[in-house]
Biopython code that builds the backbone (N, CA, C, O; Angstrom):
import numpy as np
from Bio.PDB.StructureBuilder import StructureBuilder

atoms = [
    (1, "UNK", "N", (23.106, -13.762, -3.898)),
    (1, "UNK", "CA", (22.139, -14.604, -4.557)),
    (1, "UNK", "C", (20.784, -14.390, -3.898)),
    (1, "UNK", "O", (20.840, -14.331, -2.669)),
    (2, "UNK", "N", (19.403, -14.242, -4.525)),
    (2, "UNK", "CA", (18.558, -13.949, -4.091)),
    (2, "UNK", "C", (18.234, -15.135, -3.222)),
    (2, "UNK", "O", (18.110, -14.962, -2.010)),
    (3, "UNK", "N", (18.114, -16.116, -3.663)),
    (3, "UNK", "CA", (17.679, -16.945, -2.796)),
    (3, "UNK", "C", (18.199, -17.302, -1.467)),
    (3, "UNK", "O", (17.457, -17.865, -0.662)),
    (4, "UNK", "N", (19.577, -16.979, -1.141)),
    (4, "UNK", "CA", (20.034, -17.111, -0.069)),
    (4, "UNK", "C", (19.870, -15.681, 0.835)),
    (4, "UNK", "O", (20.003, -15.640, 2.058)),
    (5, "UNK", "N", (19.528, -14.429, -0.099)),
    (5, "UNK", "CA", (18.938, -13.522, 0.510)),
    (5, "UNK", "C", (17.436, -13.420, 0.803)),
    (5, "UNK", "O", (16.824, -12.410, 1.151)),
    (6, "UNK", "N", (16.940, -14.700, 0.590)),
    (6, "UNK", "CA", (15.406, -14.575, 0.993)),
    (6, "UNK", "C", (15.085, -16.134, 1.703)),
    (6, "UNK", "O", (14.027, -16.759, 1.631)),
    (7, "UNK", "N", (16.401, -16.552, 2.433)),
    (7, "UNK", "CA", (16.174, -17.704, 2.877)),
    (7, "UNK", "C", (15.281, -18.840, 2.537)),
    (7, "UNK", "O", (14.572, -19.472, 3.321)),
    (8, "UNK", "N", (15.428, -19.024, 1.142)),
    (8, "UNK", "CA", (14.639, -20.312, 0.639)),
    (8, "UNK", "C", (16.235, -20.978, -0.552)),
    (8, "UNK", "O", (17.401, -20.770, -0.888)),
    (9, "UNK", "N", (14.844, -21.991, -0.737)),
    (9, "UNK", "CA", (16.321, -22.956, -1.874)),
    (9, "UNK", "C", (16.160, -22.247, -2.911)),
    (9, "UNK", "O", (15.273, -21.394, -2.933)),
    (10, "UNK", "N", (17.185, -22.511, -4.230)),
    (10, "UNK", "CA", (17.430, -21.746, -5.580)),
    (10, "UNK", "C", (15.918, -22.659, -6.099)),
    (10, "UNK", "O", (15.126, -22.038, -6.808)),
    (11, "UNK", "N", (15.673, -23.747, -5.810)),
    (11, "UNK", "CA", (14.308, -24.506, -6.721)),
    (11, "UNK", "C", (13.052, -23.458, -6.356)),
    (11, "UNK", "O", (12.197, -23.199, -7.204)),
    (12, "UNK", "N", (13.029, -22.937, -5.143)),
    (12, "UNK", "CA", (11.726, -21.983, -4.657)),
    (12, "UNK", "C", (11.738, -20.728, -6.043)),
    (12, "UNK", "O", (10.911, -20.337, -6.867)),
    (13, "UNK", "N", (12.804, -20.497, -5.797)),
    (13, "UNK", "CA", (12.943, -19.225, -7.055)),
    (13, "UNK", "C", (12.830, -19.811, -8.824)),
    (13, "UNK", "O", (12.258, -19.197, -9.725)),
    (14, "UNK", "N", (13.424, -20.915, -8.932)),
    (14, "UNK", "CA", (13.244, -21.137, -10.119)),
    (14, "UNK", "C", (11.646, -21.764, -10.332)),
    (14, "UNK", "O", (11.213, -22.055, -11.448)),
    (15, "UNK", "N", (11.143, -21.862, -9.528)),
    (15, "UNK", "CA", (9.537, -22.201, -9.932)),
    (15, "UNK", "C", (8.974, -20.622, -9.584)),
    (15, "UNK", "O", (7.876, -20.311, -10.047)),
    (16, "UNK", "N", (9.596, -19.811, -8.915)),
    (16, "UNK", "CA", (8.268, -18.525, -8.920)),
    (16, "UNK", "C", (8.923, -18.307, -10.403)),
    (16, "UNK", "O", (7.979, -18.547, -11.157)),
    (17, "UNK", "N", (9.984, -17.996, -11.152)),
    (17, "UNK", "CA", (10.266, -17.988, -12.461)),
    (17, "UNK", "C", (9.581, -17.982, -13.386)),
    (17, "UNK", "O", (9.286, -16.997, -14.063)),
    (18, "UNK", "N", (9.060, -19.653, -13.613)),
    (18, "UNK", "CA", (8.423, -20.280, -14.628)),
    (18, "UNK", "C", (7.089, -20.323, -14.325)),
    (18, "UNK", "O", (6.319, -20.635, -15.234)),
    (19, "UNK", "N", (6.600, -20.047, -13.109)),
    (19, "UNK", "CA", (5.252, -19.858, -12.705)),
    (19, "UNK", "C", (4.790, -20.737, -12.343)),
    (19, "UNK", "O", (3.603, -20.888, -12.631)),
    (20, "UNK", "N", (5.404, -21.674, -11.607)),
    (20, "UNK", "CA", (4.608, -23.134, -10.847)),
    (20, "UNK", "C", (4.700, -22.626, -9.913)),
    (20, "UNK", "O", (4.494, -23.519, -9.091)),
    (21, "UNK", "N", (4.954, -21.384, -9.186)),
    (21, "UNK", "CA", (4.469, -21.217, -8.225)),
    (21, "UNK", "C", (4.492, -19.757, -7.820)),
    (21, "UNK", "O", (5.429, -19.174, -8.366)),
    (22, "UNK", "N", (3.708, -18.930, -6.983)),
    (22, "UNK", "CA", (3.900, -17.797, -6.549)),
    (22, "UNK", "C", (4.344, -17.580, -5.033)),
    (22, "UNK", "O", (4.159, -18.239, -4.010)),
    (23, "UNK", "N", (5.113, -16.190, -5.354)),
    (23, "UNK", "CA", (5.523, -16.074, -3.672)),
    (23, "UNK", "C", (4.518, -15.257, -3.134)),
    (23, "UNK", "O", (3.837, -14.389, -3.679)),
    (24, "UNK", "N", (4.535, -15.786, -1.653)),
    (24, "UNK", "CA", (3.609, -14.896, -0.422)),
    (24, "UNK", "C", (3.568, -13.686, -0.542)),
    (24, "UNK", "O", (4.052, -13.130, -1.528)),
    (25, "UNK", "N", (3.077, -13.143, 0.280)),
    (25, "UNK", "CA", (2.972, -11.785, 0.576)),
    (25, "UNK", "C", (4.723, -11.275, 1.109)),
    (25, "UNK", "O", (5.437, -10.605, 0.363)),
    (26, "UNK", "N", (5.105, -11.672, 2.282)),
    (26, "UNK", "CA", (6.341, -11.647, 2.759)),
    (26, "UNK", "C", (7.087, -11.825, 1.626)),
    (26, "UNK", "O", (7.559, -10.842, 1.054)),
    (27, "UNK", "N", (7.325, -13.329, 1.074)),
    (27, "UNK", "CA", (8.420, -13.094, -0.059)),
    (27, "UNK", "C", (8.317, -11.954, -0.981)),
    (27, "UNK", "O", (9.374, -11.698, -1.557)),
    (28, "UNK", "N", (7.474, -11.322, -1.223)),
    (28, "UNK", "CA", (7.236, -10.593, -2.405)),
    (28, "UNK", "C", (7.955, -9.232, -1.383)),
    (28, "UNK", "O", (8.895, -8.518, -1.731)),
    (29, "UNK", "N", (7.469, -9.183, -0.542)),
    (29, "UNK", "CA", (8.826, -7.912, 0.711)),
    (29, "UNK", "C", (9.977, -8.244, 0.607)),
    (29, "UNK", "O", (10.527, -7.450, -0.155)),
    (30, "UNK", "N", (10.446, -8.759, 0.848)),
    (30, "UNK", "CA", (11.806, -9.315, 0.793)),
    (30, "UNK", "C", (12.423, -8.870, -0.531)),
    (30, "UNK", "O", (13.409, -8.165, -0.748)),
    (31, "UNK", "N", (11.415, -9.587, -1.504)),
    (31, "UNK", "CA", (12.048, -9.294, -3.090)),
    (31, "UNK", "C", (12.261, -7.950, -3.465)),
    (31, "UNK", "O", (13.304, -7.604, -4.019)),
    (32, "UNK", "N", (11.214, -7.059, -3.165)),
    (32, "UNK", "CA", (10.971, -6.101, -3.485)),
    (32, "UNK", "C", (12.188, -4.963, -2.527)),
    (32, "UNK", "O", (12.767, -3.967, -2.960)),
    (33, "UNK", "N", (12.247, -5.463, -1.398)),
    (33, "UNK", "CA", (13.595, -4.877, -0.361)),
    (33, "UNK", "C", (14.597, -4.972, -1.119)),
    (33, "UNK", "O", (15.294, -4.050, -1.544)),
    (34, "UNK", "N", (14.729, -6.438, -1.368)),
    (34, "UNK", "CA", (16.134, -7.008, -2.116)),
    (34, "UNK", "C", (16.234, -6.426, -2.792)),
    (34, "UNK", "O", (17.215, -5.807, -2.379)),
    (35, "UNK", "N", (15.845, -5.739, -4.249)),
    (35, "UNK", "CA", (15.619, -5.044, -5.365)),
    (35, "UNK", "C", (15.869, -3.624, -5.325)),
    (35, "UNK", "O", (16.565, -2.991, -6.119)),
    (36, "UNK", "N", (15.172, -3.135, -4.225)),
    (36, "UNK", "CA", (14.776, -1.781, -4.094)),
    (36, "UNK", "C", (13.809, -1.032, -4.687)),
    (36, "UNK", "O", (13.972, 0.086, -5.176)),
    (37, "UNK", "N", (12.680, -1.733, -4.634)),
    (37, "UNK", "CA", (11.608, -1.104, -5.540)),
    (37, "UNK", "C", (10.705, -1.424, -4.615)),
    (37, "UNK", "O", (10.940, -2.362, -3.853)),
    (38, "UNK", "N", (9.433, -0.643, -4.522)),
    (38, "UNK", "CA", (8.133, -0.830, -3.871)),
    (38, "UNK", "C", (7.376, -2.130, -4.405)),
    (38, "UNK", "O", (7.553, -2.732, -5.464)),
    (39, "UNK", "N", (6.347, -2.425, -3.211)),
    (39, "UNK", "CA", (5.227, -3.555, -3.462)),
    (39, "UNK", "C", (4.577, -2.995, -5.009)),
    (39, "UNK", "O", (4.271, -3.914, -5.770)),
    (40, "UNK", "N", (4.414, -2.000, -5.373)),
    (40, "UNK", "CA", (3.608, -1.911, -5.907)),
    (40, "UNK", "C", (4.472, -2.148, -7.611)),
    (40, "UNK", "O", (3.828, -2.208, -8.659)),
    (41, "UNK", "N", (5.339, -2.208, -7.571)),
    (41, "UNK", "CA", (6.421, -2.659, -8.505)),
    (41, "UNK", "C", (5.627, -4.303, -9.556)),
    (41, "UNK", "O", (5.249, -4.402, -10.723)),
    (42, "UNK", "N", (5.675, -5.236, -8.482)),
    (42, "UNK", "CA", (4.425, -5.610, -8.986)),
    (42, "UNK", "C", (3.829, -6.005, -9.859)),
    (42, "UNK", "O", (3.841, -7.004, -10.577)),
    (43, "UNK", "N", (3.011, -4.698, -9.709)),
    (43, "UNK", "CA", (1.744, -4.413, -10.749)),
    (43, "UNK", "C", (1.751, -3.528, -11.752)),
    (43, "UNK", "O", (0.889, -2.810, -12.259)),
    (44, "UNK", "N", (2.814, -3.704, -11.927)),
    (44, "UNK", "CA", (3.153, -2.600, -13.404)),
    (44, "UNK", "C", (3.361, -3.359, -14.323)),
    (44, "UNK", "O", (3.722, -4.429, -13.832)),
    (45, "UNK", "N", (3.319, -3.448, -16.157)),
    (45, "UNK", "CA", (3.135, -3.887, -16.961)),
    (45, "UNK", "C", (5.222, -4.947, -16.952)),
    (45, "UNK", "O", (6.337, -4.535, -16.631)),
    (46, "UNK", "N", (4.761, -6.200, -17.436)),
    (46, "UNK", "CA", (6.165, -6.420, -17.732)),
    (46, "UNK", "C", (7.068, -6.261, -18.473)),
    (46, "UNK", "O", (8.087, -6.951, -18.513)),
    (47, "UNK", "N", (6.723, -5.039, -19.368)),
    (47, "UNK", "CA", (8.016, -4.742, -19.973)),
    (47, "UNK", "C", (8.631, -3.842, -19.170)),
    (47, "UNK", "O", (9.848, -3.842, -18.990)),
    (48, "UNK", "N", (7.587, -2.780, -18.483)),
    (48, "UNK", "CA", (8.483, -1.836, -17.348)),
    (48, "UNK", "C", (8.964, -2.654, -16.653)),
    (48, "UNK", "O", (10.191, -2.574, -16.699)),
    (49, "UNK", "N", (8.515, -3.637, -15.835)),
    (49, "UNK", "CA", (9.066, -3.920, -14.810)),
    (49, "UNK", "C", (10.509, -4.559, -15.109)),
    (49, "UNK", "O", (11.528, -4.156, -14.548)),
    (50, "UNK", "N", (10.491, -5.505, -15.968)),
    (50, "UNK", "CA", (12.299, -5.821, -16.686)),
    (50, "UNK", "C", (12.651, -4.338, -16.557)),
    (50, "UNK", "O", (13.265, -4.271, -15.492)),
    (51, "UNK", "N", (12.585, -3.221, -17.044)),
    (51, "UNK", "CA", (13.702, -2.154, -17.126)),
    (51, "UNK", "C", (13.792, -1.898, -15.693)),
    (51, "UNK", "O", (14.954, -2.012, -15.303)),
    (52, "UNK", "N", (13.066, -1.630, -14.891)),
    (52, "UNK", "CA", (13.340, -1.163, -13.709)),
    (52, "UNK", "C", (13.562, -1.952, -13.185)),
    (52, "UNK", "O", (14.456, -1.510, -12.463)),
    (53, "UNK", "N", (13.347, -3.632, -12.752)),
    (53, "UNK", "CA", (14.115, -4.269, -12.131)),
    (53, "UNK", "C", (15.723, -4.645, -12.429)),
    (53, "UNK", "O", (16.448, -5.258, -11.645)),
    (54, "UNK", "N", (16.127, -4.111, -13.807)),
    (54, "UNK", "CA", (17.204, -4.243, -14.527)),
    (54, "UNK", "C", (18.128, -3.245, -13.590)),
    (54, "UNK", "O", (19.160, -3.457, -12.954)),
    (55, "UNK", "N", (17.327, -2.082, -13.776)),
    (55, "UNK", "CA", (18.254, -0.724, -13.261)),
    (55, "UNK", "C", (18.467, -0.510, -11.622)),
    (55, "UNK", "O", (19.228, 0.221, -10.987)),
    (56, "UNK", "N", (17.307, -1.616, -11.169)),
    (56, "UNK", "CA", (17.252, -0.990, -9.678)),
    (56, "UNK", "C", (18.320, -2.036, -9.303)),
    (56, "UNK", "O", (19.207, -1.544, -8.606)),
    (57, "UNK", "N", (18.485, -3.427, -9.593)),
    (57, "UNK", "CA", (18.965, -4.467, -9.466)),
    (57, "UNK", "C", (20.467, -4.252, -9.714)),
    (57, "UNK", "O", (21.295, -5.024, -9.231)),
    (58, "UNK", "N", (20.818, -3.176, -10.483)),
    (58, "UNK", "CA", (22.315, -2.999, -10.652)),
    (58, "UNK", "C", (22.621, -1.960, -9.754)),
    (58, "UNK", "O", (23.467, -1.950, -8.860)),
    (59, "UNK", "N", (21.843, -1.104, -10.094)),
    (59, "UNK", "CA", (22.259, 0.306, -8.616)),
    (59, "UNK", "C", (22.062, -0.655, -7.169)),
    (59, "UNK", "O", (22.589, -0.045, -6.238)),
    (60, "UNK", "N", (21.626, -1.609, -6.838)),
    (60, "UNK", "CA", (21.761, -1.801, -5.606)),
    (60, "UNK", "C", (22.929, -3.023, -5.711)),
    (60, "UNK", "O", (23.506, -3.303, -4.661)),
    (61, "UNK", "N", (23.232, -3.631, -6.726)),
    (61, "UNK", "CA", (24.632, -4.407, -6.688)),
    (61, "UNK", "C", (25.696, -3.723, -6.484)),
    (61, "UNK", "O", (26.681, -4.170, -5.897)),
    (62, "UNK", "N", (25.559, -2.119, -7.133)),
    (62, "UNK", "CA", (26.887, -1.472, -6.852)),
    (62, "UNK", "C", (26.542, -1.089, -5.538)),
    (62, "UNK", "O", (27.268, -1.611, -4.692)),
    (63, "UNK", "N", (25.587, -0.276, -5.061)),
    (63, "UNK", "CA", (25.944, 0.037, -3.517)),
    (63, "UNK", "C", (26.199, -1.077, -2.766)),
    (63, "UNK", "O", (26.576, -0.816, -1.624)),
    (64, "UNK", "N", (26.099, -2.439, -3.093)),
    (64, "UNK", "CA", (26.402, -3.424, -1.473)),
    (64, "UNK", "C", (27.892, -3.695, -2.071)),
    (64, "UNK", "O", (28.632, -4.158, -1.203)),
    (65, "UNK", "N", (28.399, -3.554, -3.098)),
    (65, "UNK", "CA", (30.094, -3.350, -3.291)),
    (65, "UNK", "C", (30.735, -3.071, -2.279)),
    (65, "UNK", "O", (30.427, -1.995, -1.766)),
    (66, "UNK", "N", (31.866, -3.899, -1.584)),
    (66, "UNK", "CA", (32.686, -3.249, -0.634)),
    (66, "UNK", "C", (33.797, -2.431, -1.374)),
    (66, "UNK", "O", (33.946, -1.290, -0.937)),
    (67, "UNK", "N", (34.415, -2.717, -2.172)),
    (67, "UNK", "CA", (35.351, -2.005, -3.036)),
    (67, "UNK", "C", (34.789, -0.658, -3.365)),
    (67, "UNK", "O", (35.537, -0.056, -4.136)),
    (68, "UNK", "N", (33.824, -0.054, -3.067)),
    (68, "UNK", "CA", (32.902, 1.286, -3.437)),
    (68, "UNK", "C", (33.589, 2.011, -2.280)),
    (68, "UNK", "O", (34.060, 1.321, -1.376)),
    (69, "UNK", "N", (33.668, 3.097, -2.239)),
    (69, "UNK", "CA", (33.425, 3.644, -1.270)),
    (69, "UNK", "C", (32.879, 4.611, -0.999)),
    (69, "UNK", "O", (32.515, 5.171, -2.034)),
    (70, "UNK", "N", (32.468, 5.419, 0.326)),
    (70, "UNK", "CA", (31.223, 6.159, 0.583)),
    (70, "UNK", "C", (30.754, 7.108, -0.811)),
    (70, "UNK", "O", (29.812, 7.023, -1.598)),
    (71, "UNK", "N", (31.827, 7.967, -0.684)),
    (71, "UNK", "CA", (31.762, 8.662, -1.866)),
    (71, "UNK", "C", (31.135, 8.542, -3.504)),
    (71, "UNK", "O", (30.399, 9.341, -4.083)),
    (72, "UNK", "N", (31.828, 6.987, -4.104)),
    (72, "UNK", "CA", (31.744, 6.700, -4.817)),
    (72, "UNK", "C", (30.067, 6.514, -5.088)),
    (72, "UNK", "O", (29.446, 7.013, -6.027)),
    (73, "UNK", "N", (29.516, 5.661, -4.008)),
    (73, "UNK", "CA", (28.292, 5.045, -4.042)),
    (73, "UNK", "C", (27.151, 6.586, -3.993)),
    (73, "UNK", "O", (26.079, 6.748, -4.576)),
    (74, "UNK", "N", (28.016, 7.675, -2.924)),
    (74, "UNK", "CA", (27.132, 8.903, -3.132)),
    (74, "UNK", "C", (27.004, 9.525, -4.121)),
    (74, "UNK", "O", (26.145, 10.407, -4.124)),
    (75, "UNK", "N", (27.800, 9.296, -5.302)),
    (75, "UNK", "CA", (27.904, 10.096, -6.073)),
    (75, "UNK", "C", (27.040, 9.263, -7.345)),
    (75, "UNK", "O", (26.611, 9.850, -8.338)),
    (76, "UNK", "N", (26.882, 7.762, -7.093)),
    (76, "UNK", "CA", (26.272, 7.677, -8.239)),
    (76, "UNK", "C", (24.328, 7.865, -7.457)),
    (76, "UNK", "O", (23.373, 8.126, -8.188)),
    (77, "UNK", "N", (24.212, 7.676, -6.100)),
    (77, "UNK", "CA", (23.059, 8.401, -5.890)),
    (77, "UNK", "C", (22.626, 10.003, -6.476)),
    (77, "UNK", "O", (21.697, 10.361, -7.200)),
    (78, "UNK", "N", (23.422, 10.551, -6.005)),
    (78, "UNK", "CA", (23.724, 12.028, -6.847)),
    (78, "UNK", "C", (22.869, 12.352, -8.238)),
    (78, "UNK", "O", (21.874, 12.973, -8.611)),
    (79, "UNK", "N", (24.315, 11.205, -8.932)),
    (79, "UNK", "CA", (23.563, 11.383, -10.607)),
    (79, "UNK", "C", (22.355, 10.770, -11.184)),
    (79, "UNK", "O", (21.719, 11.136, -12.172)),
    (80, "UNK", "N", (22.155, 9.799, -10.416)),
    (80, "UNK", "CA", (20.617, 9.046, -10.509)),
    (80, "UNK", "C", (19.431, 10.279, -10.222)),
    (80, "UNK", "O", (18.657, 10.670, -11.096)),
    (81, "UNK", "N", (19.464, 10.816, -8.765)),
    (81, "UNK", "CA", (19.003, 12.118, -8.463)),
    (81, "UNK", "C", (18.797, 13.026, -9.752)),
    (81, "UNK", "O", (17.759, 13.201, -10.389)),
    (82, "UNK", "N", (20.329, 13.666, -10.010)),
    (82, "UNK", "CA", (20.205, 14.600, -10.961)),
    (82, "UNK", "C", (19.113, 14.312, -12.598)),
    (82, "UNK", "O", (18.327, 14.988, -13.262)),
    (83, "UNK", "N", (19.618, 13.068, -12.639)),
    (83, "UNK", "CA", (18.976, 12.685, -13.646)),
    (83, "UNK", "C", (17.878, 12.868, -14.046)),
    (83, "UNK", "O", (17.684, 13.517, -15.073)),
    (84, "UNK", "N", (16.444, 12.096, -13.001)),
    (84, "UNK", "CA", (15.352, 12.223, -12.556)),
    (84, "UNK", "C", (15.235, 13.722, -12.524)),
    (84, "UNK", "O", (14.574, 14.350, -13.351)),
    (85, "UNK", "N", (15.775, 14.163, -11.728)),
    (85, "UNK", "CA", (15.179, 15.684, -11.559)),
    (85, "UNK", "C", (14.835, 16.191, -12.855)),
    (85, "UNK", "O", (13.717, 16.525, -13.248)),
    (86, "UNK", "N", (16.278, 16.216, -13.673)),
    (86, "UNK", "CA", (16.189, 17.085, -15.048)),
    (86, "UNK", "C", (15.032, 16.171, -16.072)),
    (86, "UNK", "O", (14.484, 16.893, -16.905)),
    (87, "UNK", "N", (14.703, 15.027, -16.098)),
    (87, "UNK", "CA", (13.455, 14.558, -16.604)),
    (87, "UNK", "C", (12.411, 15.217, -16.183)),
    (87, "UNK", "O", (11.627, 15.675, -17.014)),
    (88, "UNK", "N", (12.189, 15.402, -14.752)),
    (88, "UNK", "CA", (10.634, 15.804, -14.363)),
    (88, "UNK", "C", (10.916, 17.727, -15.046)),
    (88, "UNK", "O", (10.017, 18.361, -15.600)),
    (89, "UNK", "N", (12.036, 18.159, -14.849)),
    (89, "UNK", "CA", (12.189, 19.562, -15.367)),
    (89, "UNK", "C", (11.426, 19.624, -16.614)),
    (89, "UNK", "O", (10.332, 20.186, -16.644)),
    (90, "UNK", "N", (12.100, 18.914, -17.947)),
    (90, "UNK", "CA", (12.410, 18.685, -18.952)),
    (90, "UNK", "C", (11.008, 18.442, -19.238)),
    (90, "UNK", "O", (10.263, 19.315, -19.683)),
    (91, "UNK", "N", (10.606, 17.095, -18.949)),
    (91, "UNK", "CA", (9.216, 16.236, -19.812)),
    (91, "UNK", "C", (8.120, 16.624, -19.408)),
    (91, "UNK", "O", (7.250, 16.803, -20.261)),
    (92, "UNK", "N", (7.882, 16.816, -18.336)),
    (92, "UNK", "CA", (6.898, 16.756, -17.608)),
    (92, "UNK", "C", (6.279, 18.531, -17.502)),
    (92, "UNK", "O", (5.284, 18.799, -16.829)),
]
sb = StructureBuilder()
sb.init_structure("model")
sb.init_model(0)
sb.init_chain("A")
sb.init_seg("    ")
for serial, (resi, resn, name, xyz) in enumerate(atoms, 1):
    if name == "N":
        sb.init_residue(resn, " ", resi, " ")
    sb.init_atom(name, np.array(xyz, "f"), 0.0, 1.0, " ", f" {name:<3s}", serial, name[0])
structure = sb.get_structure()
């Protein structure tokens, strides 16, 4: 749960939510740790940021899986890797 991973109550999070309130500088580290995405995550438009907090937020639920194991979790680094790569090949 984020909030117990960022040592505040679930009410701290449900007001940065709805916008009665914003987090610090620090919380916004934390979040962004928690997540796995950079500070600068951010400041990107919010429809990106739902997809990528969607995607980063599940790739890092499966790696803290104990039922994973090394392998498993390397391999979906791997295809995430591969993936990306063949985009920047491909589109770019």
């Amino acid at each position: 749960m984020l909030a117990e991973a960022l040592g505040v109550q679930r009410a701290t999070i449900s007001n940065y939510e709805i916008g009665r309130r914003s987090p610090g500088l620090d919380d916004l580290k934390r979040i962004a740790d928690y997540f796995g995405v950079g500070l600068d995550y951010f400041s990107i438009s919010n429809e990106s940021k739902d997809v990528k907090l969607e995607i980063c937020s599940k790739i890092m639920n499966y790696f803290k899986q104990d039922d994973k194991s090394y392998e498993e979790k390397t391999d979906l680094f791997n295809e995430v890797v591969k993936l990306y790569t063949r985009y920047v090949l491909e589109d770019n």
